[in-house]
C-alpha positions as CSV (number, residue, x, y, z in Angstrom):
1,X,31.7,148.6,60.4
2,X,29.8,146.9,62.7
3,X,32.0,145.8,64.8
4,X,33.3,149.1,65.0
5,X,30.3,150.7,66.2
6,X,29.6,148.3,68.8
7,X,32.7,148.3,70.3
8,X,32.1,152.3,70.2
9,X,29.4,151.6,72.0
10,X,30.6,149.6,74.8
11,X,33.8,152.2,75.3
12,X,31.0,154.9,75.6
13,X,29.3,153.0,78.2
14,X,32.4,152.7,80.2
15,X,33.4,156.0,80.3
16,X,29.5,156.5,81.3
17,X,30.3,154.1,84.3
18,X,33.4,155.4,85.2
19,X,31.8,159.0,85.3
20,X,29.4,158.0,87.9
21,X,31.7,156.3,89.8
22,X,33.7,159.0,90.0
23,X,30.5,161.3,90.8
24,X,29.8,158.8,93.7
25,X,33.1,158.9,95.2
26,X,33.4,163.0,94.7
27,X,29.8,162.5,96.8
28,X,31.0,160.2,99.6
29,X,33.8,162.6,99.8
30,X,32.2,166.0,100.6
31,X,29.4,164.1,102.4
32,X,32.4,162.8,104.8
33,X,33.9,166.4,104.8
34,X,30.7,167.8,105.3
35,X,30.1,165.5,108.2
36,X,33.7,166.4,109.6
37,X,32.7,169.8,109.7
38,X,29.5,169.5,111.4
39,X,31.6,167.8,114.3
40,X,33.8,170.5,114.2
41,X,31.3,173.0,114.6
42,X,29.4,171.2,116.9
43,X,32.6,170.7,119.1
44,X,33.3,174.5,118.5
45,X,29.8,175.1,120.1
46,X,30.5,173.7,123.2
47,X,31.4,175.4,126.2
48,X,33.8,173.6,128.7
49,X,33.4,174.8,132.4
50,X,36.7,175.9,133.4
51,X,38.0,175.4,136.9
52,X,38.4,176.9,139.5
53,X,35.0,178.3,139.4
54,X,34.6,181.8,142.1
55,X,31.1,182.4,143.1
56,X,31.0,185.8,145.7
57,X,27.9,185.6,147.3
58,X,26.6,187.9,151.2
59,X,28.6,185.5,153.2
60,X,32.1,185.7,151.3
61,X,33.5,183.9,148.5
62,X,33.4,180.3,147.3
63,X,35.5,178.9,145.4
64,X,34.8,175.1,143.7
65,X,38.0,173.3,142.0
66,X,36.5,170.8,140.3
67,X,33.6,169.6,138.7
68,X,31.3,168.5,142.1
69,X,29.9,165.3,141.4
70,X,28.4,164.8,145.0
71,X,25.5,167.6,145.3
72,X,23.8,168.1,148.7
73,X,21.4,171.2,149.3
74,X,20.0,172.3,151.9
75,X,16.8,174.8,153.4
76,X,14.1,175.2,150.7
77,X,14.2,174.4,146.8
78,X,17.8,174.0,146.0
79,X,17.2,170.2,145.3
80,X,14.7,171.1,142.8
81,X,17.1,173.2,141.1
82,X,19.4,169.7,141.1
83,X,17.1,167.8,140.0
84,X,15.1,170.2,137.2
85,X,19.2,169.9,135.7
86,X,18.9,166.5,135.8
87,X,21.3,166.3,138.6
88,X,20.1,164.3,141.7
89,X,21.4,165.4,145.1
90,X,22.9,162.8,147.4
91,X,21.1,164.8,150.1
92,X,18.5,167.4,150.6
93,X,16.7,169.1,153.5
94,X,13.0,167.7,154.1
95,X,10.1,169.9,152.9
96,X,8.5,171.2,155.7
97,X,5.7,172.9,154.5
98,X,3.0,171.9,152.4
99,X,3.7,168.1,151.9
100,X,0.6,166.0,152.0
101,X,2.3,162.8,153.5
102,X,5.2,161.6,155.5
103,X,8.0,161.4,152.1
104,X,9.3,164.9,153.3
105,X,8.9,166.2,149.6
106,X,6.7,167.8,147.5
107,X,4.9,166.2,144.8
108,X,7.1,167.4,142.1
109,X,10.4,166.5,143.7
110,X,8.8,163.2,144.1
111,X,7.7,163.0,140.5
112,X,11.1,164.5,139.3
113,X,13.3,161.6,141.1
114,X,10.7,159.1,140.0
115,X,11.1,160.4,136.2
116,X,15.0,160.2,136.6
117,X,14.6,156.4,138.0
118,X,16.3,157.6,141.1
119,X,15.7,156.0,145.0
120,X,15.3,158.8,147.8
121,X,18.2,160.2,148.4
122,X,19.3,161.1,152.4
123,X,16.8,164.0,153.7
124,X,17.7,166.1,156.5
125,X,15.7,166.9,159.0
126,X,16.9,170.7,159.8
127,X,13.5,172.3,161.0
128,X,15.3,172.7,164.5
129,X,18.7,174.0,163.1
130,X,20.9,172.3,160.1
131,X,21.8,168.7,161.4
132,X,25.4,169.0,160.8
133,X,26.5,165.5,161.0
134,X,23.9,164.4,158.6
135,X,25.4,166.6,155.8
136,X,29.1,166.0,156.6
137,X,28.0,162.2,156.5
138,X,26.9,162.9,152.8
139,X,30.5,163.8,151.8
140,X,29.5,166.5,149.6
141,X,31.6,168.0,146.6
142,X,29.7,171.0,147.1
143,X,26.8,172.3,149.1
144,X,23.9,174.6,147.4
145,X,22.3,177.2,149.4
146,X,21.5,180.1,146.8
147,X,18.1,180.2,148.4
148,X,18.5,179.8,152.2
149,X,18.5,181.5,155.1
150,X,21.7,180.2,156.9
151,X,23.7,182.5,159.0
152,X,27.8,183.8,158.8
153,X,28.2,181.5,161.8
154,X,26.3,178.4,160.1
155,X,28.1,179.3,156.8
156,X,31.3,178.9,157.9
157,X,30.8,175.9,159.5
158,X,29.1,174.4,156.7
159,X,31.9,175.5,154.6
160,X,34.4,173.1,157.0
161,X,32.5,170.0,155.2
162,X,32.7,171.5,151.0
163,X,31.9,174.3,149.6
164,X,29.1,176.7,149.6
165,X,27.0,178.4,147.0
166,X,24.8,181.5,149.7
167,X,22.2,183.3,148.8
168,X,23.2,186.8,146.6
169,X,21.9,189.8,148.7
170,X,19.9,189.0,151.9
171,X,18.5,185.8,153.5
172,X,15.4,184.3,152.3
173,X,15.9,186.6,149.1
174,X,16.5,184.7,145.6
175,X,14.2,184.9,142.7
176,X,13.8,181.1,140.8
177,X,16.1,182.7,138.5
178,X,18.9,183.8,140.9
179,X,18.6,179.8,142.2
180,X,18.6,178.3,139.1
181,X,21.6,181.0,138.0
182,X,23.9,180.1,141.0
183,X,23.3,176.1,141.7
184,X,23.8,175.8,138.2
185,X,27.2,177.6,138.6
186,X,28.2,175.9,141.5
187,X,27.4,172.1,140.0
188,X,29.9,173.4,136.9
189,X,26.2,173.7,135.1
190,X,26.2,177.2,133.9
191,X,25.2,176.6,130.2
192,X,22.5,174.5,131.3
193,X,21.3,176.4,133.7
194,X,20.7,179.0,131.1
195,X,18.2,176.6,129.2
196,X,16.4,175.8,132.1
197,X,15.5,179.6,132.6
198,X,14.8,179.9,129.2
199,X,12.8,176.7,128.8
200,X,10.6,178.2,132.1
201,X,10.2,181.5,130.8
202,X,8.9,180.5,127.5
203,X,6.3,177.7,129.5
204,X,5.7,181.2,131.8
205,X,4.8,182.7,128.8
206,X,2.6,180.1,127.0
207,X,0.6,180.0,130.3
208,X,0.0,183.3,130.9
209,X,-1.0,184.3,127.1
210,X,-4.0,181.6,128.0
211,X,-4.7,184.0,131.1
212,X,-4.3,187.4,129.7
213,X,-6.8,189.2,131.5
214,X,-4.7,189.4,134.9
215,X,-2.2,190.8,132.4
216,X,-1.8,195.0,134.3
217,X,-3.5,194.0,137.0
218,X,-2.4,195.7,140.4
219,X,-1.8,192.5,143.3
220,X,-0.2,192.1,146.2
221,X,0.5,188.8,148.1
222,X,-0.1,189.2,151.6
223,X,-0.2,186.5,154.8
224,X,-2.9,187.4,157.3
225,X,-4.3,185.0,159.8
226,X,-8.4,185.5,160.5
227,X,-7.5,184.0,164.2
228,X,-5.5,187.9,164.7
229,X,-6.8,190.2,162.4
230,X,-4.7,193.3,164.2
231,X,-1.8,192.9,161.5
232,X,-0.7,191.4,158.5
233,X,2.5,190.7,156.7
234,X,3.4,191.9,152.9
235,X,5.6,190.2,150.9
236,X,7.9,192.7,148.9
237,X,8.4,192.5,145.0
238,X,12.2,191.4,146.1
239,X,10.3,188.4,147.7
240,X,10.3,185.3,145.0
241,X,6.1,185.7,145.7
242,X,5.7,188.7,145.4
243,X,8.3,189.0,142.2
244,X,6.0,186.1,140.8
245,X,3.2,188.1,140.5
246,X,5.4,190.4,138.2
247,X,6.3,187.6,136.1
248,X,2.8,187.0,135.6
249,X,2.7,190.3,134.2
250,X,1.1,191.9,137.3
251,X,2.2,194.8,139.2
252,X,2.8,195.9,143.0
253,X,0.8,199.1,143.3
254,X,2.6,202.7,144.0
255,X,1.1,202.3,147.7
256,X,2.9,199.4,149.1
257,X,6.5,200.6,147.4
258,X,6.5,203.5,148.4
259,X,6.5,202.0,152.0
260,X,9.3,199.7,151.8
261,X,12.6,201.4,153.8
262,X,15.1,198.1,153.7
263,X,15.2,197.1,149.7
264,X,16.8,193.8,151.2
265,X,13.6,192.8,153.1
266,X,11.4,190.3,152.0
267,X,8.6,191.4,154.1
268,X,6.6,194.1,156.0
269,X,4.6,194.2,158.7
270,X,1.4,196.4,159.0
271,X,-0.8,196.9,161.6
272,X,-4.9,196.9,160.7
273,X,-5.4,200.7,161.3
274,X,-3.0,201.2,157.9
275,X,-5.0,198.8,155.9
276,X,-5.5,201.7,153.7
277,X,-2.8,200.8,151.5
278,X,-3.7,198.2,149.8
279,X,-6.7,200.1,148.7
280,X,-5.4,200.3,145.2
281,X,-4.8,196.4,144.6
282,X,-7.0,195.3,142.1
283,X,-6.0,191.8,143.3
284,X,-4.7,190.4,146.8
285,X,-3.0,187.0,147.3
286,X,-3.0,185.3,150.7
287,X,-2.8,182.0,152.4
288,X,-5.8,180.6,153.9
289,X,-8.6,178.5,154.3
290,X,-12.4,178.1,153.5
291,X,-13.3,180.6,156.2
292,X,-10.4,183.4,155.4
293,X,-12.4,185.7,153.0
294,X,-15.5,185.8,154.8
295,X,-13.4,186.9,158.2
296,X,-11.8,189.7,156.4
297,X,-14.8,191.0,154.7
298,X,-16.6,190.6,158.3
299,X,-14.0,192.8,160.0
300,X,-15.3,196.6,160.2
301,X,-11.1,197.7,159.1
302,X,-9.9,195.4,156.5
303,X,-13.3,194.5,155.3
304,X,-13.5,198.4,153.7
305,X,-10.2,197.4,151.6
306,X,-12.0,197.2,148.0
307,X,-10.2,193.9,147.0
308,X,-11.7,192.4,150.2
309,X,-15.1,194.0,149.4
310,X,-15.6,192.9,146.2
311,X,-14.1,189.1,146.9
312,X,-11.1,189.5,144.5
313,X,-8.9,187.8,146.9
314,X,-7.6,184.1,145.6
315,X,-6.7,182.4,148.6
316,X,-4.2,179.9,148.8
317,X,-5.0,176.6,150.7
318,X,-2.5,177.0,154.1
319,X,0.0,174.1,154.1
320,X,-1.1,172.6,150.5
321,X,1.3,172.1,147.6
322,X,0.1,175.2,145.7
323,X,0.9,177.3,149.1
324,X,4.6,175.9,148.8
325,X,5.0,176.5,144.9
326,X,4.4,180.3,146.2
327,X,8.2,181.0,146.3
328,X,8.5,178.6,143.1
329,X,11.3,176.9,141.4
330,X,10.9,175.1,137.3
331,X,9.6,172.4,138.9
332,X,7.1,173.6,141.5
333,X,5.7,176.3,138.7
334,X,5.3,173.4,136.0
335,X,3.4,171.7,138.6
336,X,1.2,174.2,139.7
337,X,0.9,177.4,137.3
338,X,-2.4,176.4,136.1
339,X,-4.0,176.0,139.1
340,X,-2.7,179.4,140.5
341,X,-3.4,181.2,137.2
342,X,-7.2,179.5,137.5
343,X,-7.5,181.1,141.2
344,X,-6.4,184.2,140.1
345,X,-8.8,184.7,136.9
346,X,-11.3,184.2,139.6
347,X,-10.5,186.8,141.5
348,X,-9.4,189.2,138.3
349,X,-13.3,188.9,137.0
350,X,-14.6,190.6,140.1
351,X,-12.9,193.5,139.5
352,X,-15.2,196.2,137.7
């Protein structure tokens, strides 16, 4: 009887065993399966880039075969695009404007490449026309231009050495979003590019909520020179300053639209006797030194403008890195949206 009983016992503890061996296995299955499928899906998710890729743009129609590995850009902040994708340009057009030392680059280019572990790539010197020869040494896959301001003539002949991705509408005339939209397409980066907007809309966002009050505010960004106070230049809403201001969730006032006859333009000039319409800015934006404020305010015409009057001008240091970041990329307005959103609080609690 005893015997019985234990060898009851030890068949009961078999089957036991065997049950949760059998459990295990069933797990290890469905976990495998389970994995499978989450590969699946995951590969499902992807989008490939299918070539060739057609990107119409003012100066005709380009048209990019295969996936560019060789990326040259030229004019102003394509190779920030590049490189805020990750991507870094065998060659890029020199900075020319607001770079503190003799690299030819900004300080977040310079940062970017240094966080990618990249050496300088070839930079063009193009200030006294595109240098040709310099690019067509680069043997570029494709050539980025989505902001530029290159002519039919300088098109084409670009277009003899790869590729070219031109602005959309008119020259000098691309929002960051437009350049990120369109060098993304023509590196075969489409889906990524999307992030990157998203990712700098959301930072946009974050920095702006910490700035709220200029949040409805009426501004204008302007460029007036105290050494010829006669005229000054406005930057349109169409102009990636002005529509800057808009994504800081300020607004152009009625006065300044309502006088803008070529939609395409990214700029108008006004003489001093029509000052009058920027009467209604609660805010104005211009570049500038130390000395620029009190000139205007001195000046028996422009010194009556209200935003003058009152000091709510910010002014932008001429030829500094925050002066550059003014038509802004992801990288430059990483760089420098605190500093521009601190300069125009200032001039946003003057206003009463």
């Amino acid at each position: 009887m005893i015997i019985k009983q234990k060898m009851s016992l030890v068949l009961t503890l078999l089957i036991v065993m065997l049950m949760i061996a059998l459990a295990g296995c069933s797990s290890e299955q469905t976990g495998t399966k389970s994995e499978d499928s989450n590969k699946k899906t995951a590969e499902s998710e992807e989008t490939t880039t299918e070539y060739p890729i057609v990107i119409k743009h003012a100066l005709g129609e380009t048209t990019i075969e295969e996936k560019p590995e060789r990326i040259v850009t030229i004019q102003w902040s394509n190779h920030d695009i590049a490189l805020a994708l990750g991507v870094v340009p065998v060659g890029f057009s020199a900075a020319n404007y607001g770079v503190q030392d003799d690299s030819g680059m900004l300080p977040w280019t310079a940062d970017k490449l240094e966080e990618l572990g990249a050496e300088t790539p070839t930079i063009f010197q193009d200030t006294d026309g595109l240098d040709f020869e310099a690019i067509a040494d680069a043997n570029p896959d494709v050539i980025l231009a989505a902001y530029s301001g290159i002519t039919q003539e300088e098109y084409d002949t670009l277009s003899e050495i790869a590729p070219v991705v031109a602005y959309q509408t008119s020259p000098w005339v691309a929002s960051w979003r437009e350049q990120v939209t369109y060098d993304a397409m023509g590196m075969g980066m489409e889906k990524e590019g999307k992030k990157l907007i998203a990712d700098t809309e959301k930072l946009i966002e974050e920095k702006v909520n910490e700035h709220s009050e200029v949040k409805g505010k009426k501004a204008a960004f302007i460029s007036i020179s105290a050494d010829d106070l006669s005229k000054f230049y406005i930057y349109t809403p169409e102009d990636p300053r002005g529509a800057f201001l808009s994504e800081l969730g300020m607004e152009y006032p009625e006065s300044i639209t309502s006088q803008i006859t070529d939609p395409n333009s990214f700029y108008i000039e006004v003489s001093a006797e029509n000052a009058d319409m920027l009467n209604d800015a609660d805010v104005l934006v211009s570049y500038g030194n130390k000395d620029t404020l009190a000139a205007l305010q001195a000046d028996p015409i422009l010194g009556e403008i209200p935003a003058v009057k009152r000091g709510s001008v910010a002014i932008i240091g001429d030829n500094t890195p925050l002066a550059a970041a003014g038509t802004p990329n992801p990288l430059s307005i990483e760089y420098s949206i605190d500093e521009y959103l601190t300069l125009l609080s200032e001039a946003v609690s003057k206003v009463k």
